[in-house]
N, C-alpha and C positions, 0 to 999 in steps of 0.2 A: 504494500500500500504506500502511494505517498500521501505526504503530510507538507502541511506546512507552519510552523511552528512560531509564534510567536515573541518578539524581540525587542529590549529596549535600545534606544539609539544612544551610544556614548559621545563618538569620536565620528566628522567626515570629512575627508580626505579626496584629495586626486590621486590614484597612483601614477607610476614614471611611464603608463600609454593611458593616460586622459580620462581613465573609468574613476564614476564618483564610487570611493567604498567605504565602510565604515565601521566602528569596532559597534556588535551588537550584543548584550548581555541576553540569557535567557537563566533566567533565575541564579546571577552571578556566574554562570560559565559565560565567558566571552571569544568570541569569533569572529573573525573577518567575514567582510558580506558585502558582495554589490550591491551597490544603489542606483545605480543606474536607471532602474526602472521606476523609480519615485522620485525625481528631481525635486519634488516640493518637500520633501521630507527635510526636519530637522532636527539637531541634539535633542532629545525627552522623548522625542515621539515613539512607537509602538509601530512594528513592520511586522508584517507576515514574511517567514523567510521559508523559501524551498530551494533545495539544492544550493544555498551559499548565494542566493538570490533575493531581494527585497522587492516582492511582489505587490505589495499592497501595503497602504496606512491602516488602522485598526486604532480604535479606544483602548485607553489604558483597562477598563471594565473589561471590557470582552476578552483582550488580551487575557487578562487572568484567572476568568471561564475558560480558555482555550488551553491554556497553560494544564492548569489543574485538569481538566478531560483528559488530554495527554498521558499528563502525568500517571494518572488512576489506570491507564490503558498499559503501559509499561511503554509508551511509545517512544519515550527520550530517550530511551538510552544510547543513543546512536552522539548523543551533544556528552557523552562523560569520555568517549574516545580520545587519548591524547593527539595533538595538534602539531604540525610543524611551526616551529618558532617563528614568532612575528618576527621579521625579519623581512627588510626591503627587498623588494627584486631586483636584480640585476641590470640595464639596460646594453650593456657593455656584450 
């Protein structure tokens, strides 16, 4: 099944090819995440993320209806996976 899961906005950024991305908490795990597809989006706001994706705005309310459904499902576990280090890309 996909999902898409719920995220609050920290951090956004350009990286070094022009995509907007940005650090996204889900209930204190944090991830890198295109935002690309919400321009209007900003620090506080609440994304729906799929695949490393910010698909949609959402209320902080529903976000944590969606969060918790998830949660109850066992469907997060896939956000406790460790991460390759936030570390820049390379252009070079």
């Amino acid at each position: 099944m996909c999902l898409g899961v719920p995220g609050k906005v920290l951090t956004i950024e350009e990286n070094p090819f022009g995509m907007t991305m940005g650090r996204v908490s889900f209930a204190g795990i944090i991830k890198h995440v295109c935002l690309a597809y919400v321009p209007e989006i900003q620090i506080g706001d609440y994304v729906v993320v799929h695949v490393g994706f910010a698909i949609s705005k959402i209320d902080e309310a529903e976000a944590a209806k969606v969060f918790e459904f998830l949660r109850e499902m066992g469907e997060l576990d896939e956000l406790e996976l460790p991460q390759p280090a936030d570390t820049p890309v390379s252009t070079a």
